[in-house]
C-alpha positions in Angstrom: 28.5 33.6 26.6 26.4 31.3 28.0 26.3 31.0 32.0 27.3 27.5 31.9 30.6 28.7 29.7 33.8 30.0 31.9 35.1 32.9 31.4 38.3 32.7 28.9 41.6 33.3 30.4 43.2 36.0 30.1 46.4 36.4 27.8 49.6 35.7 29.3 51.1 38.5 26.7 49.4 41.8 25.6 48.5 42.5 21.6 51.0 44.9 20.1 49.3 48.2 19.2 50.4 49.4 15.6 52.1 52.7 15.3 51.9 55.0 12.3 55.7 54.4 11.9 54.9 50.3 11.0 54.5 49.5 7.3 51.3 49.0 6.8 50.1 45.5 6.3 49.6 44.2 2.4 46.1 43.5 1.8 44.9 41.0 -0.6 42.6 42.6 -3.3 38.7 40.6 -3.3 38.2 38.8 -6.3 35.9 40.4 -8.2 32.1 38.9 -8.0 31.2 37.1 -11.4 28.8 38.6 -14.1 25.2 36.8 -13.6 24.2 34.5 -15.4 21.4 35.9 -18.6 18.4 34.8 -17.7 16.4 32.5 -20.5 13.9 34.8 -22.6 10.2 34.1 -21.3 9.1 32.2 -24.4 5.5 33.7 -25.6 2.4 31.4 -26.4 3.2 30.9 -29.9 6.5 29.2 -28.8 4.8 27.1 -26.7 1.4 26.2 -28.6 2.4 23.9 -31.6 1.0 24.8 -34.9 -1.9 23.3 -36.1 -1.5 20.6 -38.2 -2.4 21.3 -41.7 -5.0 19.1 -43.0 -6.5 17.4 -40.2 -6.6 13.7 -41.0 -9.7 11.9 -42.2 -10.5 8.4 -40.8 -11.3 5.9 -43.4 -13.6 2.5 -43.5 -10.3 0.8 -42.5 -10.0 3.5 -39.7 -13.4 2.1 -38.3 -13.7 0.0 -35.2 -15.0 -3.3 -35.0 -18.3 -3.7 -33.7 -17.9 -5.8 -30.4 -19.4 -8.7 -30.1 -22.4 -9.9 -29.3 -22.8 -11.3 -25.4 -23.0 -14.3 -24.7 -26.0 -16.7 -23.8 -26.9 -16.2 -20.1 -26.8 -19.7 -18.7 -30.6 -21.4 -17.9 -31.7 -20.3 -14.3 -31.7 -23.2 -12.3 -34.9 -24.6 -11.2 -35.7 -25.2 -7.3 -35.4 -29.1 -8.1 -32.1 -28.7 -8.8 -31.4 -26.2 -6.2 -32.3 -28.5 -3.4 -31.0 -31.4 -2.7 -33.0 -34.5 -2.7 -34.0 -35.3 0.8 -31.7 -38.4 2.4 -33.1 -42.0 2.3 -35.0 -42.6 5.6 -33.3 -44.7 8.1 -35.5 -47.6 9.4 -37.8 -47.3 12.2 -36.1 -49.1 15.0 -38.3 -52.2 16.6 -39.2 -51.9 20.6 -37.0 -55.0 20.8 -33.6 -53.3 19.6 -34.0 -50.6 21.5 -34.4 -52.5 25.1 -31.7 -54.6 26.0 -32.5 -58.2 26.9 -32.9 -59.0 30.4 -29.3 -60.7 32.1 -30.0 -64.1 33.1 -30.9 -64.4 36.6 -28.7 -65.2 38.9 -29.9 -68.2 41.2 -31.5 -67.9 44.6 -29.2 -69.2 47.6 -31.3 -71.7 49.4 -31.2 -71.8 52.8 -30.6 -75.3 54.3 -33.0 -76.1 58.0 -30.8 -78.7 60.2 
């Protein structure tokens, strides 16, 4: 019992006790336990090596593998030419004159008036 468990309650009703003057109570004869099972015979090595087989066979021309065949051509190595690119067209030197803006027009002076 564990000593989270209650302890049972008791019986309202006591068990009969058996006297030597009651019949006593049929019992049911145990089926008997079945025979075991044989087990399989351990088979020996010549069971379980095949026998050899009795000529062995010979391989024939026909028998013969191809040769493979032969590799093919490695492609050319590519030269440095064609490795780098050709260098870009040069853009044109810019003139002093596209490169400064022209000046604004001026704006004209006020002139002062003397009265």
């Amino acid at each position: 019992m564990l000593p989270d468990e209650e302890p049972p309650e008791p019986m309202d009703e006591p068990l009969p006790l058996l006297s030597a003057d009651d019949p006593p109570v049929p019992m049911e004869e145990p089926e008997p336990l079945p025979e075991p099972a044989e087990e399989p015979p351990v088979p020996t090595v010549e069971e379980l090596v095949p026998p050899p087989a009795e000529e062995p066979p010979v391989p024939s021309v026909e028998d013969e593998p191809e040769p493979p065949p032969e590799p093919a051509e490695e492609p050319p190595v590519p030269t440095v030419e064609e490795l780098v690119p050709p260098p870009a067209e040069e853009p044109p030197v810019p003139v002093v004159e596209e490169l400064v803006p022209p000046p604004a027009e001026e704006p004209p002076v006020p002139v002062v008036e003397d009265d």
